[in-house]
C-alpha positions, 0 to 999 in steps of 0.5 A, spaced: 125 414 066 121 420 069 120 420 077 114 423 081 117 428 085 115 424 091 120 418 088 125 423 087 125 426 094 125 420 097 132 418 093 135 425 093 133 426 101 138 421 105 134 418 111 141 420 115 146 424 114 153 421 113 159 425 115 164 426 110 170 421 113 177 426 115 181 427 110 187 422 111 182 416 111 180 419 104 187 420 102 189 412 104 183 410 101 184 414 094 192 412 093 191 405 094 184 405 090 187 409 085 192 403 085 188 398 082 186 403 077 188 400 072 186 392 069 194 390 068 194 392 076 188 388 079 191 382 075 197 383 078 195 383 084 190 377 084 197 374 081 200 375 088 195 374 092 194 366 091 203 366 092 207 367 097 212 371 091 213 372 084 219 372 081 218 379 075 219 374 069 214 370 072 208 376 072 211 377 065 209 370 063 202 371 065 201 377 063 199 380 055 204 386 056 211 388 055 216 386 061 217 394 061 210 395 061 208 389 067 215 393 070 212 400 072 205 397 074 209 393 079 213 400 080 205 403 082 203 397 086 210 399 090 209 405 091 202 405 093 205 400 098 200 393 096 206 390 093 213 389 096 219 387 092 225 383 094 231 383 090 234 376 090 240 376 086 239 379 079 232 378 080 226 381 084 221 377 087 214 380 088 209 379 094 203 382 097 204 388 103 199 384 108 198 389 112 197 394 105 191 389 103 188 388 110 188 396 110 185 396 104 179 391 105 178 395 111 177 402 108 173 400 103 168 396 108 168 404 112 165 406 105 
């Protein structure tokens, strides 16, 4: 598609200019985006976001991957702080870090 000058000037030319965010905004918002990177992740995550937990063997049933692999997307997800676990026995029970996802959904509303 072949734009007119005046089209390009008028995409390319902000009516305001927006300041770039600080730099710990753009670090929180790059580690817990970079989180649900991956699609086995946002599966994850959506899993645990309709219980109150999960216990790993759980995720691995409804999931089309190894336990090794559901595993260490569980290991990112906690690292990040989306997701914690508890261990109860021989078992870890999963569940979403509120407080993570509430800080989640307000970045990407800052953006």
């Amino acid at each position: 598609m072949v734009r007119t000058k005046a089209e390009a000037q008028k995409c390319c030319s902000p009516s305001e200019k927006l300041a770039l965010p600080d730099v710990a905004w753009a670090e929180d918002m790059a580690k817990l985006t970079w989180a649900l990177a991956h699609p086995a992740r946002v599966r994850i995550v959506r899993l645990l976001l309709n219980r109150t937990s999960c216990v790993c063997g759980e995720i691995v049933e409804e999931m089309p991957l190894a336990q090794s692999t559901v595993s260490q997307h569980l290991k990112i997800l906690k690292e990040t702080g989306l997701v914690q676990g508890e261990i109860d026995g021989p078992r870890v029970c999963y569940c979403i870090n509120e407080e993570a996802m509430a800080k989640l959904k307000q970045l990407i509303a800052d953006l």
